[in-house]
PDB file as gemmi writes it, atoms N, CA and C in Angstrom:
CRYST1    1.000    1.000    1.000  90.00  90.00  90.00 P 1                      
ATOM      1  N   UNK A   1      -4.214   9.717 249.122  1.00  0.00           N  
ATOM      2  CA  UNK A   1      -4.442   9.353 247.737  1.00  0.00           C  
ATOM      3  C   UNK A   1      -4.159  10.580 246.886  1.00  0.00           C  
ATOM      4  N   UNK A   2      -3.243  10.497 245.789  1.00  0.00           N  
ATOM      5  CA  UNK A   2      -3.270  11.506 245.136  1.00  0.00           C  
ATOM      6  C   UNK A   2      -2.962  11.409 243.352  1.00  0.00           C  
ATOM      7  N   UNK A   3      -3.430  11.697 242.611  1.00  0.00           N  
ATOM      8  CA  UNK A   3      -3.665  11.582 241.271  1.00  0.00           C  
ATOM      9  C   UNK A   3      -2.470  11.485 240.717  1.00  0.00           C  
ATOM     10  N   UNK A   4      -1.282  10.158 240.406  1.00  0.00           N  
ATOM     11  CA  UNK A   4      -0.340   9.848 239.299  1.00  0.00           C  
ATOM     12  C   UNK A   4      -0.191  10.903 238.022  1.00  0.00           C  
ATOM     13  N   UNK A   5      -0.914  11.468 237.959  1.00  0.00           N  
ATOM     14  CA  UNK A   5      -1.038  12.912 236.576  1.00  0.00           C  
ATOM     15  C   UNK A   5      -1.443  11.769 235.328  1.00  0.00           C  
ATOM     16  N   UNK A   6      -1.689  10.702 235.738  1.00  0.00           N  
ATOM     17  CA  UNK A   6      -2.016   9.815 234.071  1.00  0.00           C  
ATOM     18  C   UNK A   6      -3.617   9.748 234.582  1.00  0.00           C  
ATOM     19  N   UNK A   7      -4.709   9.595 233.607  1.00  0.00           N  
ATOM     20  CA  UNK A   7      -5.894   9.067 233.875  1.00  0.00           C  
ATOM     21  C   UNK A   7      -6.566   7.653 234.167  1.00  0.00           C  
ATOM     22  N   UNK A   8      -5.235   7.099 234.483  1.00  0.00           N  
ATOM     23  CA  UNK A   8      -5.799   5.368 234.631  1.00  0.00           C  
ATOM     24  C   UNK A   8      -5.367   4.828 235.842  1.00  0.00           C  
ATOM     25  N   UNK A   9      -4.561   5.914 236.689  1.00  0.00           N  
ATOM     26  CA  UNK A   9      -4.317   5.367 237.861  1.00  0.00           C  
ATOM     27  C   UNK A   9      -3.874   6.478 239.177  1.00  0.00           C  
ATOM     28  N   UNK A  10      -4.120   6.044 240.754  1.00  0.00           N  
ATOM     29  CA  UNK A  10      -3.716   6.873 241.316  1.00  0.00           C  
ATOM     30  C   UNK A  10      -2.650   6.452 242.405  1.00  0.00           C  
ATOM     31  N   UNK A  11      -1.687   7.176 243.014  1.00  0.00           N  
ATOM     32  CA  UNK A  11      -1.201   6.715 244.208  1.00  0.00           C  
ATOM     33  C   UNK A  11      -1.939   6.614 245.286  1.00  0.00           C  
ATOM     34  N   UNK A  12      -1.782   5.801 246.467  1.00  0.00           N  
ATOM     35  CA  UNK A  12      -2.099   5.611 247.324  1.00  0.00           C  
ATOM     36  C   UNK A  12      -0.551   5.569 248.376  1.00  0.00           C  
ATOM     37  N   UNK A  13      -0.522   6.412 249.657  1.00  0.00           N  
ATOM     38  CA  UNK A  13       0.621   6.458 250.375  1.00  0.00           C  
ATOM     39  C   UNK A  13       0.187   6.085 251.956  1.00  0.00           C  
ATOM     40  N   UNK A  14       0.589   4.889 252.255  1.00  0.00           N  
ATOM     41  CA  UNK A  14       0.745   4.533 253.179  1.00  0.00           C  
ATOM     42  C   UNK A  14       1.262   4.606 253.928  1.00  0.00           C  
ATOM     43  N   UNK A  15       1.039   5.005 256.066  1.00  0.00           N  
ATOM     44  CA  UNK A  15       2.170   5.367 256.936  1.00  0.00           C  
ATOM     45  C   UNK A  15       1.542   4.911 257.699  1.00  0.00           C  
ATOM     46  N   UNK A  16       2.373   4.173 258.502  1.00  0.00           N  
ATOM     47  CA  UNK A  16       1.855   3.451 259.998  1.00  0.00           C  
ATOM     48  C   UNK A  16       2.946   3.334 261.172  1.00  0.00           C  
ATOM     49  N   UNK A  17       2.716   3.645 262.346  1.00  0.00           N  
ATOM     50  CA  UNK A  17       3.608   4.419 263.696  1.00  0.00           C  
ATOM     51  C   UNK A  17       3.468   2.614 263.818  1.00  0.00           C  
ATOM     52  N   UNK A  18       4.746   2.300 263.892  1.00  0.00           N  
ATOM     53  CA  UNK A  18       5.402   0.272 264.561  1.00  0.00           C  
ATOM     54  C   UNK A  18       5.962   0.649 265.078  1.00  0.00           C  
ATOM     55  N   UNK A  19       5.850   0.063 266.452  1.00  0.00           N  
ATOM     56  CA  UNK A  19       7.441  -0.206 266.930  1.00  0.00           C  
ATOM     57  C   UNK A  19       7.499  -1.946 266.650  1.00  0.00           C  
ATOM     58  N   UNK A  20       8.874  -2.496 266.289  1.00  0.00           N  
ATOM     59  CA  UNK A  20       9.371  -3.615 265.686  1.00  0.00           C  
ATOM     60  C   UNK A  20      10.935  -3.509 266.417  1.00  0.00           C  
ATOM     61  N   UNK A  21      11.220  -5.166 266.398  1.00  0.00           N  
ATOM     62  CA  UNK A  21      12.767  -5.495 266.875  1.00  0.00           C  
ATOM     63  C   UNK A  21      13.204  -5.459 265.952  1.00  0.00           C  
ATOM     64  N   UNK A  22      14.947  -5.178 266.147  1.00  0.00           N  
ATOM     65  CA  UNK A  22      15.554  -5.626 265.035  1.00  0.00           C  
ATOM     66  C   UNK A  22      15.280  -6.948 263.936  1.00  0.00           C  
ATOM     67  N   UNK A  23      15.086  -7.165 262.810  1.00  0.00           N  
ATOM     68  CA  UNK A  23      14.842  -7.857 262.127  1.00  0.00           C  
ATOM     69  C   UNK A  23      13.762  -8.431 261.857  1.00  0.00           C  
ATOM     70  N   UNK A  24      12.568  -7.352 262.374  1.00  0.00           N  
ATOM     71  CA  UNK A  24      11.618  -7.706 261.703  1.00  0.00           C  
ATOM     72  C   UNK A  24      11.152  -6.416 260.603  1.00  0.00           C  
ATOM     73  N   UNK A  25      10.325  -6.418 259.909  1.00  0.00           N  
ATOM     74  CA  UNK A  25       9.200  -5.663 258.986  1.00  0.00           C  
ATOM     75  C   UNK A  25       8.153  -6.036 258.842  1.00  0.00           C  
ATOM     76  N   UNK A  26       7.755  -4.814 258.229  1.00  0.00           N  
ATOM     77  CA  UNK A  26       6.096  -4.716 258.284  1.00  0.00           C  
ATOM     78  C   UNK A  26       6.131  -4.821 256.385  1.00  0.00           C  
ATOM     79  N   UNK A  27       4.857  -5.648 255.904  1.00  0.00           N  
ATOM     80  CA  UNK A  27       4.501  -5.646 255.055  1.00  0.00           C  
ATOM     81  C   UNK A  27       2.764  -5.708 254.673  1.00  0.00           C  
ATOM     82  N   UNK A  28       2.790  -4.797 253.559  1.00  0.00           N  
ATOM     83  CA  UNK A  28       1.142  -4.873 253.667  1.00  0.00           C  
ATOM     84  C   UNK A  28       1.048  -5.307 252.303  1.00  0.00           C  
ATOM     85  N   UNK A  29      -0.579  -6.216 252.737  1.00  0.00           N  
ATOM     86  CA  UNK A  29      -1.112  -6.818 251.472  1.00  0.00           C  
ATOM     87  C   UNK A  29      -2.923  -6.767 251.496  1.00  0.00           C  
ATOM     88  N   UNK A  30      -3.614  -6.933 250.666  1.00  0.00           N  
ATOM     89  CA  UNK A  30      -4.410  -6.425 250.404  1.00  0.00           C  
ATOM     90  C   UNK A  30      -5.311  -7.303 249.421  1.00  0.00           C  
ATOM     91  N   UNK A  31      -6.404  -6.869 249.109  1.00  0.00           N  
ATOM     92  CA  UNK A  31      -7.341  -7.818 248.015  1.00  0.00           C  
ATOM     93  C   UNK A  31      -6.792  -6.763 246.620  1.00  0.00           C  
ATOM     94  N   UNK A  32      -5.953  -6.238 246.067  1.00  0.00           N  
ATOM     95  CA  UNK A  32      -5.536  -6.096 244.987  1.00  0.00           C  
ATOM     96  C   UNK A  32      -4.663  -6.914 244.380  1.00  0.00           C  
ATOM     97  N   UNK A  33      -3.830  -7.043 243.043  1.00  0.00           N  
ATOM     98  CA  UNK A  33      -3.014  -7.245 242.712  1.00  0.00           C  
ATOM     99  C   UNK A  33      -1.456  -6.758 243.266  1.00  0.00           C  
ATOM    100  N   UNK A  34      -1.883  -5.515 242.922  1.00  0.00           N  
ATOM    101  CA  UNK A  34      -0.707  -4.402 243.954  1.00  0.00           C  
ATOM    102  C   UNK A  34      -0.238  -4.697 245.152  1.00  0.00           C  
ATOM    103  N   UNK A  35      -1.349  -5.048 245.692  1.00  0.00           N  
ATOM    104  CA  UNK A  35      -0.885  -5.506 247.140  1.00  0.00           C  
ATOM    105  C   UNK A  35      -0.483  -6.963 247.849  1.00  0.00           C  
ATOM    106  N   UNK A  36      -0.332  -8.184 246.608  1.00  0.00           N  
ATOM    107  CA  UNK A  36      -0.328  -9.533 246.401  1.00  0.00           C  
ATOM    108  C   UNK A  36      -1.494  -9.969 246.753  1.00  0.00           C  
ATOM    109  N   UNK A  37      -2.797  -9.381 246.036  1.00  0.00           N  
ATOM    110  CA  UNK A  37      -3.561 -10.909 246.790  1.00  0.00           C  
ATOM    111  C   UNK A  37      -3.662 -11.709 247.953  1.00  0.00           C  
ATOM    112  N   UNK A  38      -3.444 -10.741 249.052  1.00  0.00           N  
ATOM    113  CA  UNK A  38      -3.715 -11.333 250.107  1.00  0.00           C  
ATOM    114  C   UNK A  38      -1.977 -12.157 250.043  1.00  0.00           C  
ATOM    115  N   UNK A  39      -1.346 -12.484 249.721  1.00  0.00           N  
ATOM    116  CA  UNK A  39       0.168 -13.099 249.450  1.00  0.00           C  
ATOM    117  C   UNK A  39       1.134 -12.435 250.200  1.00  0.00           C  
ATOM    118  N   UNK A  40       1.404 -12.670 251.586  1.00  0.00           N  
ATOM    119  CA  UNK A  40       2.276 -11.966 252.208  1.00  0.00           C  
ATOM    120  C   UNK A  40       4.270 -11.728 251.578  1.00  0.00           C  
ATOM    121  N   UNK A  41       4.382 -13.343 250.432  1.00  0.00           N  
ATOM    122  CA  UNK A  41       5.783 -13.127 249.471  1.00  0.00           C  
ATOM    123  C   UNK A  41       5.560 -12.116 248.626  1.00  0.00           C  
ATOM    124  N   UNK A  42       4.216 -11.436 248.233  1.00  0.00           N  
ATOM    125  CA  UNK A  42       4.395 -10.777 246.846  1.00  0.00           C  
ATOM    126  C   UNK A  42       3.765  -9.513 247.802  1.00  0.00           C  
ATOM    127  N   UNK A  43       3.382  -9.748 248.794  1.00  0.00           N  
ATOM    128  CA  UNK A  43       2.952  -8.013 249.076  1.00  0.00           C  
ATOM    129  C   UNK A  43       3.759  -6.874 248.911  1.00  0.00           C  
ATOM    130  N   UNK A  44       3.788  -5.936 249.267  1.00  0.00           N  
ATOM    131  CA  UNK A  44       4.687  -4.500 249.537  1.00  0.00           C  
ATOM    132  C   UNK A  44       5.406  -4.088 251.135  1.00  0.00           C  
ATOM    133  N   UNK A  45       6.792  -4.939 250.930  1.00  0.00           N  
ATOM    134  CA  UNK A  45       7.430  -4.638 252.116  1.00  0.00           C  
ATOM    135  C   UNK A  45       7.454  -3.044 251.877  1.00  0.00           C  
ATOM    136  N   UNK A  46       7.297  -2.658 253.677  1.00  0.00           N  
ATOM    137  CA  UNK A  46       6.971  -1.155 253.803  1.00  0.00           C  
ATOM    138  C   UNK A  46       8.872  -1.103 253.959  1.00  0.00           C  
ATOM    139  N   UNK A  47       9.132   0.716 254.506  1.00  0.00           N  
ATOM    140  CA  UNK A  47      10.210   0.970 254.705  1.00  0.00           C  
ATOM    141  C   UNK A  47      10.385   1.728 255.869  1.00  0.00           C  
ATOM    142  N   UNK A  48      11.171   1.688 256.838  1.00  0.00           N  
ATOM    143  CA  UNK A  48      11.133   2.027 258.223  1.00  0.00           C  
ATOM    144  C   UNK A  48      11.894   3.647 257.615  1.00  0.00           C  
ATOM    145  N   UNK A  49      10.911   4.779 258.624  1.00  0.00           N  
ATOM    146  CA  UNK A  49      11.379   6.093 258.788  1.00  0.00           C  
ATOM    147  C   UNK A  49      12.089   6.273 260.232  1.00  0.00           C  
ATOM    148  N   UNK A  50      12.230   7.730 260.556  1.00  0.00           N  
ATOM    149  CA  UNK A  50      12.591   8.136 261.909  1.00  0.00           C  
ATOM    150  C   UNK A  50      10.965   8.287 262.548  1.00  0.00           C  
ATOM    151  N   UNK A  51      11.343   7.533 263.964  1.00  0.00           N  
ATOM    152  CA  UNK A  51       9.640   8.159 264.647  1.00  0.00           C  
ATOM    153  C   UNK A  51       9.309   6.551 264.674  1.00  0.00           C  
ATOM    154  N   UNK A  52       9.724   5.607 263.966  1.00  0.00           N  
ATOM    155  CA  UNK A  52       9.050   3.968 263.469  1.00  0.00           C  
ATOM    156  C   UNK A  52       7.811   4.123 263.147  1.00  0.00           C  
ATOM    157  N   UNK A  53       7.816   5.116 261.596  1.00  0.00           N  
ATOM    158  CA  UNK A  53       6.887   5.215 260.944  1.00  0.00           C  
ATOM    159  C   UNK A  53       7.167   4.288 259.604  1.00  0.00           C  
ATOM    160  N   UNK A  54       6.427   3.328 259.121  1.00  0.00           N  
ATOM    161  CA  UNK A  54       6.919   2.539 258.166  1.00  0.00           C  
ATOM    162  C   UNK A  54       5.728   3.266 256.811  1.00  0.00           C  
ATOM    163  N   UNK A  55       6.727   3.420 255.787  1.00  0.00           N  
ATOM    164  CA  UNK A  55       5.980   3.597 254.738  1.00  0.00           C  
ATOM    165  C   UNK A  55       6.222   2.889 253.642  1.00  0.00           C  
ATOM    166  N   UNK A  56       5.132   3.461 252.520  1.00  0.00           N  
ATOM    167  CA  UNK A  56       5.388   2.505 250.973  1.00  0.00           C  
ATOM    168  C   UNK A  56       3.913   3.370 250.557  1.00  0.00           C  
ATOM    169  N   UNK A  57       4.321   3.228 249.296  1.00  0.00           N  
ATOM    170  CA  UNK A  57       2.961   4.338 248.463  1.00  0.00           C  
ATOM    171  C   UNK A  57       2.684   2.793 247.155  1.00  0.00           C  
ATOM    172  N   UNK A  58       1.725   3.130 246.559  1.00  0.00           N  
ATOM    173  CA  UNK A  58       1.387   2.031 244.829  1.00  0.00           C  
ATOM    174  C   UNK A  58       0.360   2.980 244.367  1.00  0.00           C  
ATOM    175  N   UNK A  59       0.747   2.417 243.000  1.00  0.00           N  
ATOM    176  CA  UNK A  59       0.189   2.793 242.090  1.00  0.00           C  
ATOM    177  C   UNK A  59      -1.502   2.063 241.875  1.00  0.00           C  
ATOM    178  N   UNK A  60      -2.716   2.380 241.698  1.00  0.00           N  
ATOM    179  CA  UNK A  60      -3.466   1.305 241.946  1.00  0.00           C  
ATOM    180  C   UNK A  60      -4.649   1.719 240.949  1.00  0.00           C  
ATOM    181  N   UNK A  61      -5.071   0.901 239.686  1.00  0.00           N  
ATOM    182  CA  UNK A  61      -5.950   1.068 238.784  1.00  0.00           C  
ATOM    183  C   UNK A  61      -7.175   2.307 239.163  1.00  0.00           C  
ATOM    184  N   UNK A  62      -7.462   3.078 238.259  1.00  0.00           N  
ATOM    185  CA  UNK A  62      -8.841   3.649 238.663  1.00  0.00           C  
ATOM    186  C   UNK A  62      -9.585   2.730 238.497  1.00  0.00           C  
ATOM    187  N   UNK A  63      -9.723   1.412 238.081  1.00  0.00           N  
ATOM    188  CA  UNK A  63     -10.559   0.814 238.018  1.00  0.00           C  
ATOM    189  C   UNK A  63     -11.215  -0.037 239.103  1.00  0.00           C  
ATOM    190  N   UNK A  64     -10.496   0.298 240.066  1.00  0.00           N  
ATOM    191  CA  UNK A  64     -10.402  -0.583 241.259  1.00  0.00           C  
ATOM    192  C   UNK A  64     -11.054   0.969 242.469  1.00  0.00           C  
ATOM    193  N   UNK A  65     -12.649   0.190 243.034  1.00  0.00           N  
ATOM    194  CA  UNK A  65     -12.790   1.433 243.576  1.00  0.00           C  
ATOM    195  C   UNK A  65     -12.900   1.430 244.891  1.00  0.00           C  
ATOM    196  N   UNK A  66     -12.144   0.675 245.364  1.00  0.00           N  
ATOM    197  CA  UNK A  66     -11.840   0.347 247.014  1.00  0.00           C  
ATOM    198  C   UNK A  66     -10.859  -0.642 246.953  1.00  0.00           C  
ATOM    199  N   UNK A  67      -9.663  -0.459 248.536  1.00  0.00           N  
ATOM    200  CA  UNK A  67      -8.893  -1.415 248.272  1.00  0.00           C  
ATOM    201  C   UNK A  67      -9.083  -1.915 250.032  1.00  0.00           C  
ATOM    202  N   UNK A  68      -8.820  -2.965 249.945  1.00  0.00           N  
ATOM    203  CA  UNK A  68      -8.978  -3.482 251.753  1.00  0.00           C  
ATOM    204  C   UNK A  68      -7.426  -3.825 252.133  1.00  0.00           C  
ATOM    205  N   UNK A  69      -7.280  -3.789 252.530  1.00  0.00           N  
ATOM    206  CA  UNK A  69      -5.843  -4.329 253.334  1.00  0.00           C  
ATOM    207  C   UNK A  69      -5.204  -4.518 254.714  1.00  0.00           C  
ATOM    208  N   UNK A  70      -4.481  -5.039 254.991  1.00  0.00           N  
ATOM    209  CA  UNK A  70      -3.663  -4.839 256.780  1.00  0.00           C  
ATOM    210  C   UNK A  70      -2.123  -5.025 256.092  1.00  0.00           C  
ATOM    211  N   UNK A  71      -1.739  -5.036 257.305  1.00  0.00           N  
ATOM    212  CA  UNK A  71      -0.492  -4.684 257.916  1.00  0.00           C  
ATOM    213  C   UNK A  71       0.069  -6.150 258.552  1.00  0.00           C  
ATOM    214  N   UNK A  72       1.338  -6.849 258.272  1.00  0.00           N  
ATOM    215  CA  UNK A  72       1.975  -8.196 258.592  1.00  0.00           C  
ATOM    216  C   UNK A  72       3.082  -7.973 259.069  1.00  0.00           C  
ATOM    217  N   UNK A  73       3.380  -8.152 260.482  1.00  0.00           N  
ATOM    218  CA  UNK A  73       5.065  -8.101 260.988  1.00  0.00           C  
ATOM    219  C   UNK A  73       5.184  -9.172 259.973  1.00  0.00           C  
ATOM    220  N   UNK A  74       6.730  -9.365 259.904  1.00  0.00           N  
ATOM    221  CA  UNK A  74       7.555  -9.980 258.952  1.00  0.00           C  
ATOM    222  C   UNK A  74       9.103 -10.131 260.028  1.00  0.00           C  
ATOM    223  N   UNK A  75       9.647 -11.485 260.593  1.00  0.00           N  
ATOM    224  CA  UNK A  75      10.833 -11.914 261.584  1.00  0.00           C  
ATOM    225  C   UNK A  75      11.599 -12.766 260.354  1.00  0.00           C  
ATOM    226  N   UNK A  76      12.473 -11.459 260.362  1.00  0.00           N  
ATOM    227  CA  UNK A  76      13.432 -12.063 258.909  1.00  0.00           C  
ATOM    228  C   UNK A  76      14.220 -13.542 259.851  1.00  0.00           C  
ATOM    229  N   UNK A  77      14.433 -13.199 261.140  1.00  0.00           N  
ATOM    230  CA  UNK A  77      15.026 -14.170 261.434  1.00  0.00           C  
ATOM    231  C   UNK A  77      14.870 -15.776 261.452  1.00  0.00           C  
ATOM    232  N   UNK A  78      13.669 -15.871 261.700  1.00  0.00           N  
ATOM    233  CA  UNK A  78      12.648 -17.125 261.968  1.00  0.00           C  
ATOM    234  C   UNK A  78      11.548 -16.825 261.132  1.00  0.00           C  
ATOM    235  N   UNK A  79      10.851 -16.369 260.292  1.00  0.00           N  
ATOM    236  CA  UNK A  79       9.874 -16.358 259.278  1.00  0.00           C  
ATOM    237  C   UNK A  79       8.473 -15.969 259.744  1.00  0.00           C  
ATOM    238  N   UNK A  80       8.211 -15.853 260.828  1.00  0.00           N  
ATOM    239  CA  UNK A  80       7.305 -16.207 261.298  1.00  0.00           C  
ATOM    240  C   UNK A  80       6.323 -14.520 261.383  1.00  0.00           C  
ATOM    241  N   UNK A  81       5.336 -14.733 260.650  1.00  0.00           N  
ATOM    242  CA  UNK A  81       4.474 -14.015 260.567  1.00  0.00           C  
ATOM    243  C   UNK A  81       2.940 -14.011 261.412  1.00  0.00           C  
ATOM    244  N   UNK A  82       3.135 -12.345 261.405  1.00  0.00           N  
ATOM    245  CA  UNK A  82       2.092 -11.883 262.571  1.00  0.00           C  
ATOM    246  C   UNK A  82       1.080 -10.923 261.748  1.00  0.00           C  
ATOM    247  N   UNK A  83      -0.255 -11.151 261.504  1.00  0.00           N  
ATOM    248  CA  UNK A  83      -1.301 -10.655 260.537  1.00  0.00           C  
ATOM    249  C   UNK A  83      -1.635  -9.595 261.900  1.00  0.00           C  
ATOM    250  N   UNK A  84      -2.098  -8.564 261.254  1.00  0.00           N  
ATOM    251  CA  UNK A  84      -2.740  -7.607 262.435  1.00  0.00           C  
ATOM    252  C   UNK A  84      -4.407  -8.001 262.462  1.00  0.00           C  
ATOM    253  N   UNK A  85      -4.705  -7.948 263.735  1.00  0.00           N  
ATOM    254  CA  UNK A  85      -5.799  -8.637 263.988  1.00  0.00           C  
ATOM    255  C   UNK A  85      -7.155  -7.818 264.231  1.00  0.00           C  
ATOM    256  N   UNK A  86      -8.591  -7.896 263.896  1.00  0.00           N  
ATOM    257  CA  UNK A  86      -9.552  -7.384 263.076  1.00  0.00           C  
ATOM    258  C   UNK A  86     -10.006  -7.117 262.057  1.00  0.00           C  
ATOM    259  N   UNK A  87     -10.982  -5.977 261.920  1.00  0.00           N  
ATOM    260  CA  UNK A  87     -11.366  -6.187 260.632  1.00  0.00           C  
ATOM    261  C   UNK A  87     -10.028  -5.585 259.488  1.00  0.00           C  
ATOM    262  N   UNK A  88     -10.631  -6.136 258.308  1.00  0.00           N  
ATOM    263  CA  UNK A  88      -9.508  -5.088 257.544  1.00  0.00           C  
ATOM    264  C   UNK A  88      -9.393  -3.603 257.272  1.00  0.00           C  
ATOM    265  N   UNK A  89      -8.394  -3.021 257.205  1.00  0.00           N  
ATOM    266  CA  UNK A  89      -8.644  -1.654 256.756  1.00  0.00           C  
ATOM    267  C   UNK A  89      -9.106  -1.803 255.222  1.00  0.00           C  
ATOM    268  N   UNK A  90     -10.039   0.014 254.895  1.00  0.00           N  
ATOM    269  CA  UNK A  90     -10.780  -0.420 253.808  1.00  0.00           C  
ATOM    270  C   UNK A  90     -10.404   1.118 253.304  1.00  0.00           C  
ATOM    271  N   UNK A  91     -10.239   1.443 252.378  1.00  0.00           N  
ATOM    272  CA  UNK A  91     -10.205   2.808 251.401  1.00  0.00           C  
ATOM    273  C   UNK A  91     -10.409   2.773 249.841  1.00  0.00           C  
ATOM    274  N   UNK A  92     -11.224   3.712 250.299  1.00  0.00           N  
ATOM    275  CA  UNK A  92     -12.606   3.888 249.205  1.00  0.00           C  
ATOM    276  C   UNK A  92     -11.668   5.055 247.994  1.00  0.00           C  
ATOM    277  N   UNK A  93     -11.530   4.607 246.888  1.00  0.00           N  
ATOM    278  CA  UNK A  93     -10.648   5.274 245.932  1.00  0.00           C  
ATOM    279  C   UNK A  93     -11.729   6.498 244.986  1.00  0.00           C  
TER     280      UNK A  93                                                      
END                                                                             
């Protein structure tokens, strides 16, 4: 988490070690807006690094003082989505 330099909001940077087949992604969503509402079409497709570290950072209200979220394979080929399973991750802003 690190302070946008404005007073109304901060980044948050996300990195998570996947391994994934060709044609799938990881997308995360969350109980924010930012993160679709739980909405795996409007979440934040991540972006594959070297290592199959997938990232993506947002911008996310100070007003908002915890955000919960997971992590969704995404099979561009067949659609078919895989929620990561337990509780949710939770970070306290």
């Amino acid at each position: 988490i690190r302070d946008d330099g404005s007073s109304t909001s901060n980044v948050v940077e996300f990195n998570v070690v996947a391994h994934l087949t060709v044609g799938e992604h990881l997308v995360l969503v969350g109980n924010v807006a930012e993160l679709g509402g739980w909405k795996v079409d409007v979440g934040r497709r991540m972006t594959w690094s070297e290592g199959d570290v997938w990232k993506t950072s947002i911008s996310i209200p100070n007003a908002e003082a915890s955000v919960e979220f997971k992590f969704v394979r995404y099979n561009d080929n067949n659609g078919v989505l895989t929620w990561q399973e337990g509780d949710n991750y939770a970070c306290e802003l």
